[in-house]
C-alpha positions in Angstrom: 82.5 7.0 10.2 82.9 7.6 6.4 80.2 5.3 5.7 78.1 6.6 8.1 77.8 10.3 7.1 78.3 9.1 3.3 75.1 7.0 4.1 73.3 10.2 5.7 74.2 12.3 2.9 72.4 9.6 0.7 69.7 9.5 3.1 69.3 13.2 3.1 69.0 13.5 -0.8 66.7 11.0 -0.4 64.0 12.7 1.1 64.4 15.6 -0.2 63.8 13.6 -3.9 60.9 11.9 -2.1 59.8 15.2 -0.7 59.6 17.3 -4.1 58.1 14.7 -5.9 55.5 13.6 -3.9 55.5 10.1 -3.5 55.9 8.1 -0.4 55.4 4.6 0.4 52.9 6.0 3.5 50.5 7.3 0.3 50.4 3.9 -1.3 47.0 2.1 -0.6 47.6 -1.8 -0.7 44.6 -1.9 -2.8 45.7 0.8 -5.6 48.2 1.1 -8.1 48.8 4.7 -9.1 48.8 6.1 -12.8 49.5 9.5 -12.4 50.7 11.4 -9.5 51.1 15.3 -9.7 54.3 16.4 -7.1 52.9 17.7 -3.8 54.1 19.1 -0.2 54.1 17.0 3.2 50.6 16.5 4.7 50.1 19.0 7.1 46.9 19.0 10.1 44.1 22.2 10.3 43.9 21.2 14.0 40.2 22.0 15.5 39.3 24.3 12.9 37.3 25.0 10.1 40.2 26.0 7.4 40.3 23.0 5.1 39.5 25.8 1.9 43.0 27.2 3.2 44.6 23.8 3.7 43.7 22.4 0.3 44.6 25.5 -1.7 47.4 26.2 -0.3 48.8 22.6 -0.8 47.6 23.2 -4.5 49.2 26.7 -4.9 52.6 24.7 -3.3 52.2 22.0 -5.9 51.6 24.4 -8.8 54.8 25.7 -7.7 56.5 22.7 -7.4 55.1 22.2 -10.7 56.6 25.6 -12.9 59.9 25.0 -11.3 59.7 27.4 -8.8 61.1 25.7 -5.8 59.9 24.0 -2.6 57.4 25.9 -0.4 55.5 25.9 3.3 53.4 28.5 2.7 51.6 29.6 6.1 47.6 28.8 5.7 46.9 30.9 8.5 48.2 34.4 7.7 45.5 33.9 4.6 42.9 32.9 7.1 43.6 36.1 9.3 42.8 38.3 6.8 39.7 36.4 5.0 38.2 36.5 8.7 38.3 40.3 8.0 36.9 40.7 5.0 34.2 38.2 6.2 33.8 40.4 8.8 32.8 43.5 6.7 31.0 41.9 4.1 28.7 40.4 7.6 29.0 43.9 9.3 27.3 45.6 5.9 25.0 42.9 5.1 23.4 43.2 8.6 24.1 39.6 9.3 22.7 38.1 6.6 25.7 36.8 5.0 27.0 34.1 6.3 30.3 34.4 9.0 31.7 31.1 10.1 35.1 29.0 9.6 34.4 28.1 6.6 35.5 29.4 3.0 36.2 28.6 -0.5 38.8 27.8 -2.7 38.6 31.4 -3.9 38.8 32.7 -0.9 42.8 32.4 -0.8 43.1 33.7 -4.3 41.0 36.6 -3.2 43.1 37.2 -0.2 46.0 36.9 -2.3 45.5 39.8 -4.3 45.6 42.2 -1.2 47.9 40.8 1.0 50.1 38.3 -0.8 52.1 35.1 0.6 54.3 34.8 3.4 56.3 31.3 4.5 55.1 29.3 7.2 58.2 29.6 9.5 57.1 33.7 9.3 53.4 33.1 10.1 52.3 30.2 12.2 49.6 31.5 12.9 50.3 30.3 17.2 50.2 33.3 18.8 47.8 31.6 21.8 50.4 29.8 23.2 49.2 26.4 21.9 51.2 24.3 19.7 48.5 22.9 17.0 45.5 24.7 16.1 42.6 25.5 17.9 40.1 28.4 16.9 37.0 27.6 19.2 37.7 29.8 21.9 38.9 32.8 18.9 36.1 31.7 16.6 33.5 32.2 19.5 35.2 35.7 21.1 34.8 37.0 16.7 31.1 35.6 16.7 30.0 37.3 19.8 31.6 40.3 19.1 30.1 40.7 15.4 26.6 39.7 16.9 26.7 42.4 19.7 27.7 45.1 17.2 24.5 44.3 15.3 22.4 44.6 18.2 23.9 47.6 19.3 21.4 51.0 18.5 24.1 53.4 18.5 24.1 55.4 14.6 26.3 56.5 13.5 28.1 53.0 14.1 31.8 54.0 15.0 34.7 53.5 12.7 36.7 51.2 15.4 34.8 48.0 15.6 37.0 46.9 12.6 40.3 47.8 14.5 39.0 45.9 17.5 37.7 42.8 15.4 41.5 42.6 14.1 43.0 43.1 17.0 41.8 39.9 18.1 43.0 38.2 15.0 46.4 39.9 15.9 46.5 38.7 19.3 45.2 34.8 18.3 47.0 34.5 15.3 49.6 37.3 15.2 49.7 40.5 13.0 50.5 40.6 9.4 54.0 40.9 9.3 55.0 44.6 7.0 58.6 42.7 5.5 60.4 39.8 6.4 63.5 37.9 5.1 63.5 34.9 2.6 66.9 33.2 1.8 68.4 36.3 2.6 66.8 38.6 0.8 64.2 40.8 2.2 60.3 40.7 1.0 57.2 42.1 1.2 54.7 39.5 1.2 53.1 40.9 -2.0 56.3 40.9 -3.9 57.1 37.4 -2.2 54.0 35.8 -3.4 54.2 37.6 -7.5 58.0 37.3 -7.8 59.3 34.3 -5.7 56.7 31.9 -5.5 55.6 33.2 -8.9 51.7 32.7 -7.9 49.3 34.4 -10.1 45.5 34.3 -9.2 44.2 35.3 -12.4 45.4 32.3 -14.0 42.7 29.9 -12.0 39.5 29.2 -12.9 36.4 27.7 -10.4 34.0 24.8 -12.2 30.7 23.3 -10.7 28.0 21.7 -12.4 24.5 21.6 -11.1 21.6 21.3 -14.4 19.3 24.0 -12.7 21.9 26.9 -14.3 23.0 27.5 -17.7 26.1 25.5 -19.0 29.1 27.1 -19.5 28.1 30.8 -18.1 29.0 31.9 -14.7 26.9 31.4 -11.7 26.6 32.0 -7.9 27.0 29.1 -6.3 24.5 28.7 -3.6 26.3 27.3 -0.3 27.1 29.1 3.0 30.6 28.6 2.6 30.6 30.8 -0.9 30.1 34.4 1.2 31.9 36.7 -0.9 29.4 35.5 -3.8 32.5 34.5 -6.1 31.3 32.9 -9.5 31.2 29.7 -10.8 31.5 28.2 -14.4 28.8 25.8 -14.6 29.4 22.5 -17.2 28.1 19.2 -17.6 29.4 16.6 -15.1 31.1 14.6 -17.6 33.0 17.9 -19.2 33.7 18.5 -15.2 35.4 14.8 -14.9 37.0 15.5 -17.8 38.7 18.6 -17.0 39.6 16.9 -13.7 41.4 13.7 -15.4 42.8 16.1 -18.2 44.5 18.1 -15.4 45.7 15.4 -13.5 46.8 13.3 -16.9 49.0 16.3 -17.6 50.5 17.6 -14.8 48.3 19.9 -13.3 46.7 19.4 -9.8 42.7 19.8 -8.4 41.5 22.0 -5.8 38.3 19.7 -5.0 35.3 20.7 -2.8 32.7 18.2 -2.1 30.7 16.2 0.6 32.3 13.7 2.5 28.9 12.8 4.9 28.7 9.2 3.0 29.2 6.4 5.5 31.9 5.0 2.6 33.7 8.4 3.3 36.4 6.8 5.4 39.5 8.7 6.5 40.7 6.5 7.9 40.9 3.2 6.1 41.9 5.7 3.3 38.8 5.6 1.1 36.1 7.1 0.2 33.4 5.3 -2.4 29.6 5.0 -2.8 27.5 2.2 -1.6 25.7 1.5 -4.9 27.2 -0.4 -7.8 30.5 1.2 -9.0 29.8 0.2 -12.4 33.6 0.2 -13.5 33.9 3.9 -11.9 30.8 5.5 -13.8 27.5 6.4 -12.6 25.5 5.0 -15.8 21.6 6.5 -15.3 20.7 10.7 -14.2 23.7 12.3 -12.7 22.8 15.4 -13.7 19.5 14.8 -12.2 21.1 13.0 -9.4 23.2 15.4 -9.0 21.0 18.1 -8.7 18.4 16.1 -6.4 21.3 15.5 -3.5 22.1 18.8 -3.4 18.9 20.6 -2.9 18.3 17.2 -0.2 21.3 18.0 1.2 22.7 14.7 1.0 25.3 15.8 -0.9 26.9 19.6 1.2 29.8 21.6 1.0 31.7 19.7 3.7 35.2 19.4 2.8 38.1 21.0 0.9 40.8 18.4 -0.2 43.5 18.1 -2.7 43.4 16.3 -5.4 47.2 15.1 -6.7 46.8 11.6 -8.9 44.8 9.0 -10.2 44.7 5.3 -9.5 42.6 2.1 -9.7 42.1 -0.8 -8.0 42.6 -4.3 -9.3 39.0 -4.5 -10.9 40.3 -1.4 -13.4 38.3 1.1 -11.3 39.8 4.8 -11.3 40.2 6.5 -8.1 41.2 9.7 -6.9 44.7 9.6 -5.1 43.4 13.2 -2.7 45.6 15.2 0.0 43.7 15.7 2.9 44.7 17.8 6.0 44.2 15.8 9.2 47.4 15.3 9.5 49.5 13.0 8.2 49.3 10.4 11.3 45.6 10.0 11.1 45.4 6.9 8.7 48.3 4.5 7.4 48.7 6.4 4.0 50.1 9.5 5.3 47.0 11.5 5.0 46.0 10.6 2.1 43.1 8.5 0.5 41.6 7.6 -2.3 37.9 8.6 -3.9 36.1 6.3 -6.1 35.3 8.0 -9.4 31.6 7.5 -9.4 31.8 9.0 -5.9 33.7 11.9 -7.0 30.7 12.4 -10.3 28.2 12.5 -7.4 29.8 14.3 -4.3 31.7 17.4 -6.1 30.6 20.5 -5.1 33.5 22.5 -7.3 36.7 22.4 -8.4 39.6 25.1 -9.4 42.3 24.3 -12.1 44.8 26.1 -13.8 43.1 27.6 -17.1 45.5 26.1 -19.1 44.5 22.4 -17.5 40.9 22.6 -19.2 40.8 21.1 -22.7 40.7 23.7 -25.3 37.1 22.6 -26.3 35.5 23.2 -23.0 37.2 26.8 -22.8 36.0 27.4 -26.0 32.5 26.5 -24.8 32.8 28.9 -21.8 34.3 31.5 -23.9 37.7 31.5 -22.3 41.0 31.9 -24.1 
């Protein structure tokens, strides 16, 4: 019996080691060997929704605060989605539906929704109030829809001041309402004081980087997909300073909040990969990127499909470097745990954008954007 519970104790510590730092033999592709690794959170599942901007940046807010010794965190993805789907609401409602309202979002979405309303943990927001037990926002996505659509076709002017309270009290009865204080650890919290002073989360130190040729390098730039509704702005750099910040972040500590198209038919979840169908060329795209580049996007062959998180590098046993990328379909959806591995000249050609830690951009690149 004193073997037993000494070899649970041993057990226990285990996991929680293999929990903080990220690495489990389920992440391991038989065909990689990883370089770097950046410590990251279990995988978790978005369910049938369109949330994967909450998913991924979550993951990397919990791994940047794995990473400035903070602590271990399950941060809930949902309360932030509750409130973006109001303030995607209002931003539709004034635009007269011309902005785009759907499931989708950005990276910057979270940070933005940060500022106003903070963090809370998981176990106080889950985001389940409809009686299911994983997540399913047809039936609430269509109810939000119709109701934002009616209100526009409605003649009556003034327009009343309720429409808002009734939009959000069908956030409140899908997903729950915000919660005014809860405890953490014994200790009472606000979620704005939670997210500043225990999770230590600052959204003013992250920066978003795309890089399409039609814009000017290193100045700021509205990045023209659906998904980008609040009209956030983007640093635009050459790919090859983009892949550099990238592998700079990842070489150093830092993780990747990556947004990019995974439509390719070598975009495979699950046999954990994710490469182009043209010559790798030892992980580099040799001839018109930026053109390239450029050309797939207006074709839309390359869209803003997918947010993922991006936590190591690898390569393969030809020397190619790949991706090692958190995704969130659960961690039971491939044999890796979640997780899979994007070929370098695929990531050069499918990015969208990326968000990094300021400090995780080399200082010559800042100094190109003008940022200190």
């Amino acid at each position: 019996m004193k073997n037993k519970k000494k070899y649970l104790i041993h057990f226990v510590i285990l996991l929680i080691f293999s929990f903080q730092i990220g690495i489990l033999k389920s992440q391991i592709h038989p065909d990689f060997t990883i370089i770097k690794q950046v410590k990251a959170s279990p995988v978790k599942s978005q369910g049938r929704t369109g949330t994967c901007w909450s998913y991924a940046t979550t993951s990397f807010i919990e791994s940047e605060a794995l990473r400035q010794g903070k602590g271990v965190f399950d941060l809930s993805e949902m309360y932030v989605v509750r409130n973006a789907y109001s303030s995607k609401a209002k931003k539709y409602v004034r635009l007269q539906g011309t902005n785009n309202f759907s499931e989708g979002g950005q990276a910057h979405d979270v940070l933005n929704e940060i500022r106003i309303h903070g963090l809370v943990p998981e176990d106080i927001y889950k985001g389940l109030n409809y009686g299911k037990k994983h997540h399913d926002h047809t039936e609430m996505v269509a109810i939000l829809d119709g109701m934002l659509k009616g209100l526009l076709k409605s003649k009556m002017r003034p327009r009343s001041n309720v429409w808002l309270p009734s939009f959000n009290a069908v956030l409140d009865n899908y997903l729950g309402e915000n919660p005014k204080e809860f405890e953490y650890k014994g200790k009472k919290y606000t979620s704005q004081n939670f997210a500043k002073n225990v999770v230590g989360f600052n959204p003013d130190d992250y920066i978003e980087l795309s890089s399409y040729k039609d814009y000017p390098y290193y100045k700021p730039f509205d990045l023209e997909v659906p998904d980008n509704w609040s009209h956030d702005l983007y640093y635009n750099i050459p790919i090859n300073e983009l892949i550099q910040v990238m592998d700079n972040a990842l070489n150093n500590g830092y993780s990747v909040d990556w947004d990019g198209d995974m439509s390719e038919i070598d975009f495979s979840h699950k046999a954990g990969t994710a490469v182009l169908s043209m010559d790798e060329s030892d992980g580099v795209i040799i001839n018109g990127l930026d053109k390239m580049r450029l050309q797939t996007f207006d074709d839309l062959s390359t869209t803003d499909d997918h947010l993922m998180h991006l936590t190591g590098l690898a390569k393969d046993k030809n020397g190619t470097i790949f991706y090692l990328t958190k995704n969130s379909w659960g961690a039971n959806r491939n044999n890796f745990g979640g997780y899979l591995y994007m070929s370098k000249s695929y990531v050069q050609l499918k990015t969208i954008a990326i968000m990094v830690h300021k400090e995780a951009i080399p200082k010559d690149i800042k100094k190109k954007m003008g940022i200190k």
